[in-house]
N, C-alpha and C positions, 0 to 999 in steps of 0.2 A: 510827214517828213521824218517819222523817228525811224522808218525803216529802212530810209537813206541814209542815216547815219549810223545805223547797226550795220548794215550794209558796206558800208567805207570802214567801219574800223574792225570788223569781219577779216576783210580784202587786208588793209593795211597790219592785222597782227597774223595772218594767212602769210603774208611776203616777208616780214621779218622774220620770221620763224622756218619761212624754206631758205633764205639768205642766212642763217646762222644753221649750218646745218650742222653734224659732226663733226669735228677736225678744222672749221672755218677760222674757229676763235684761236688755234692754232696756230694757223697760218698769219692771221695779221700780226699775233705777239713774233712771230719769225721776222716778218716785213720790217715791225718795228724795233729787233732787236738792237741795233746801235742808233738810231737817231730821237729815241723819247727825248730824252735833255735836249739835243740840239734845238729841237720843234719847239720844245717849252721856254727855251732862251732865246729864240726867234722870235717867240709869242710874244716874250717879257721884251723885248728891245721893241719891237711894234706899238705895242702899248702905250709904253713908257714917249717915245716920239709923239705919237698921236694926243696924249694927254701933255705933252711939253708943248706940242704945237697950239692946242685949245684953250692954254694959259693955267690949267688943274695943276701945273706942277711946276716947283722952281726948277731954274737950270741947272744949281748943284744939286738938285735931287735928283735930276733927269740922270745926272751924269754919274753918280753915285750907284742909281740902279741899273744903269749900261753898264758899267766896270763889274760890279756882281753877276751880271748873269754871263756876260766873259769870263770872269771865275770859275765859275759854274760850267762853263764848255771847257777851260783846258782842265779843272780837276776830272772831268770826265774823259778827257783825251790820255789824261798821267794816271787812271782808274784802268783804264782799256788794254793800255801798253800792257804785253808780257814781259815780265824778267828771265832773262834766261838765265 
């Protein structure tokens, strides 16, 4: 069985390594050039729900860390703006 698993993880650092080719790692930091914070304040208000709903968190904490990461989105929308 161990040459099953040489085998598999052969194959699987074989595919990650032709999926990151030259210029790949580029392209995704392009794709992701305006929405990281958004994604990550998406994350945090997902979370934050999911642990309010499962009782891990009081509701002024819930709501405390929802108003931060809205913070967190318009300082990034007034970060973005140009001045002309």
């Amino acid at each position: 069985m161990k040459w099953v698993k040489k085998l598999l993880l052969k194959w699987v650092v074989s595919y990650v390594l032709g999926y990151l080719k030259e210029g790949s790692m580029e392209k995704i930091r392009i794709k992701l050039a305006g929405i990281k914070t958004y994604l990550i304040a998406l994350a945090a208000i997902v979370g934050v729900v999911v642990a309010w709903t499962n009782g891990a968190m009081e509701t002024s904490v819930a709501i405390k860390a929802i108003i931060e990461a809205i913070l967190a989105i318009t300082i990034r929308a007034g970060i973005d703006k140009k001045v002309v």
